[in-house]
N, C-alpha and C positions, 0 to 999 in steps of 0.2 A: 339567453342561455344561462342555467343556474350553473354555479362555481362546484367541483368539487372540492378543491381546496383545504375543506377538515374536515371532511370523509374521508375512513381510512383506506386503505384498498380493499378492495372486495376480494381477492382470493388471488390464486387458487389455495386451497387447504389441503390438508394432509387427505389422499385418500380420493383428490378431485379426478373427474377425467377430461376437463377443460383443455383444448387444443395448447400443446406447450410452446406455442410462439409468438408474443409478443411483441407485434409489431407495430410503428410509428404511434403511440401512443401517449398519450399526456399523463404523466402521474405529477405534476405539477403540485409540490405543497403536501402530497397523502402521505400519513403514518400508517409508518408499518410495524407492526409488532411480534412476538413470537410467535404467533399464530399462524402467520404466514409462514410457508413453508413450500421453498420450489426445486425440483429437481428434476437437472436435464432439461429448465429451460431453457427457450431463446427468447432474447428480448434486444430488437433489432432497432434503432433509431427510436425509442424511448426518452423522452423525457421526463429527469427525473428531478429536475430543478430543485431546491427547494425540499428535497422529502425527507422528514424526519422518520428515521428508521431504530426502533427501540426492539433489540433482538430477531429480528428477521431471518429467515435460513436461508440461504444458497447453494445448493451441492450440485456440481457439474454444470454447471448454467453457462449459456455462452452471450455474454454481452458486444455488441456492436453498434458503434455508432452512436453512444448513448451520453448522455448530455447530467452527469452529477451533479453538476455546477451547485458549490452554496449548500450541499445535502450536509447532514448530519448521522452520524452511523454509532449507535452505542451497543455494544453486545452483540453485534452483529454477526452473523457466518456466511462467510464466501468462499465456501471450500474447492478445490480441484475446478476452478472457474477462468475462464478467459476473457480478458477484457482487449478488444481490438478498436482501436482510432475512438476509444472514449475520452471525453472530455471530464478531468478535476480541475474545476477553478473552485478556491477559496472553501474547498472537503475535509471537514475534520471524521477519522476514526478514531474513537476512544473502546481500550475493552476487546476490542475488534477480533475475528479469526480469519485471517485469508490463506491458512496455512494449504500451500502447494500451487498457489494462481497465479497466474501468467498474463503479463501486461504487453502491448505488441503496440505501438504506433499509438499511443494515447499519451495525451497532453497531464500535464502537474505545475500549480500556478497554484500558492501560497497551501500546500496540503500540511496536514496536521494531523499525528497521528500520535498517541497515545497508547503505552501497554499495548496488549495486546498480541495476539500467535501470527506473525508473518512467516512462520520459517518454509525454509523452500521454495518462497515468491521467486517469480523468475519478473525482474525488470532490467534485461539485456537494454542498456543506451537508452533508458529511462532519463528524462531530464528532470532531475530533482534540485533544481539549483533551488536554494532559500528555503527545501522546504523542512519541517520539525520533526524531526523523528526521535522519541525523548522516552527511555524504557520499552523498546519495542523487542519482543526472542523474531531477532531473525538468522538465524543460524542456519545455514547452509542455502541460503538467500542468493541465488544466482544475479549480479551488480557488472557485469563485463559491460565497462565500458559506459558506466552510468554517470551524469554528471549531478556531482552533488556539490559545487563548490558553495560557501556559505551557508550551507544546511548546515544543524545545529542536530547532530548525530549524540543524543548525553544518553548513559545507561544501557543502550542495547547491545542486546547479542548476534554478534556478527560471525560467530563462529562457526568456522568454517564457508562461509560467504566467499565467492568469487568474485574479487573486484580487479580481475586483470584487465588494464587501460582505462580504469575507471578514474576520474577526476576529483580529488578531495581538497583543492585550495581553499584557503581561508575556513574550514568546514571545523565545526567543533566537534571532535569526538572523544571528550571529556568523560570518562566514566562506562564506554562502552569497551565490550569484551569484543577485541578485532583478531582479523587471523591472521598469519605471516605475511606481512606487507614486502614485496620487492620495489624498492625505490625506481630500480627500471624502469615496475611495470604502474606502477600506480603516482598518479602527480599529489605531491602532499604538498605542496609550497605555503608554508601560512598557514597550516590546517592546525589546529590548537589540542593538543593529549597531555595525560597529568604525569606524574612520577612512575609511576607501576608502567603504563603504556609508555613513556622512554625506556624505560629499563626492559622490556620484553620484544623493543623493536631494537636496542643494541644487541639482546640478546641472538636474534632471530639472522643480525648480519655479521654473527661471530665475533661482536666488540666481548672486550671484557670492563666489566663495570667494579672499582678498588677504592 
């Protein structure tokens, strides 16, 4: 059996009328590029192992069961998309748009993510322990409940983010723009923030700062 492996994916293209569901299929290794362009698909039990993806579109697409592991995503858009019981081991997004997508029962094991438009992302109880989230806009980023302890949270916009019962121990959120933290609701123990993030979280519990 010949490899595809540095073949890029063949489609579908802007304008295709290819069946929109993609299912148990290997894309093992294929680049994708701006070319590609899917909308409103499904791609069900996919794998994506391995795929170098330089600008690719995604608009309303619904992911299941699908197997990232090890991919690479630069420029990429994953708009208004659903990601259900998908697996990210060792996923870097650089550049990236996921802005308004929703993650549901899917796995994050060393994720890397760089710049790029999260805002809106719903990861309700997302386990993001360890993983980099470094200059990301994710503002108004639904986070209930998400465990991020030792994530390294530097530069992003969390503003307006729901992180009620969410876990931030040992978590570096050095340089990011956060939203009203309730010490109640939210575990900080250890979580590392600079001068300006103390001073708008005494602010925030009525201290006064002289």
């Amino acid at each position: 059996m010949t490899s595809d492996r540095t073949h890029p994916c063949p489609g579908p293209f802007p304008g295709s009328t290819a069946d929109r569901t993609v299912r148990e299929e290997s894309w093992y290794g294929r680049v994708l590029s701006d070319r590609h362009v899917h909308t409103g698909h499904t791609f069900s039990g996919t794998d994506w192992t391995e795929v170098v993806n330089r600008g690719a579109v995604f608009d309303g697409c619904v992911f299941t069961g699908v197997r990232f592991n090890g991919s690479r995503h630069t420029g990429a858009v994953f708009t208004d998309c659903v990601f259900h019981r998908c697996a990210f081991f060792d996923v870097g997004f650089t550049d990236c748009t996921l802005r308004g997508s929703t993650f549901h029962r899917s796995t994050f094991t060393l994720l890397e993510v760089v710049r790029g438009d999260w805002s809106s992302v719903g990861l309700p109880g997302a386990d993001l322990r360890g993983a980099s989230l470094c200059d990301v806009g994710m503002s108004r980023a639904d986070l209930t409940g998400a465990r991020l302890e030792d994530a390294v949270v530097r530069g992003t916009d969390l503003s307006g983010a729901v992180l009620h019962g969410a876990r931030l121990e040992g978590a570096d959120l050095r340089g990011s723009e956060l939203p009203v933290l309730d010490p109640a609701a939210v575990r900080l123990t250890g979580a590392r923030i600079d001068a300006v993030q103390a001073a708008a979280v005494a602010e925030s519990l009525g201290l006064r700062i002289r």
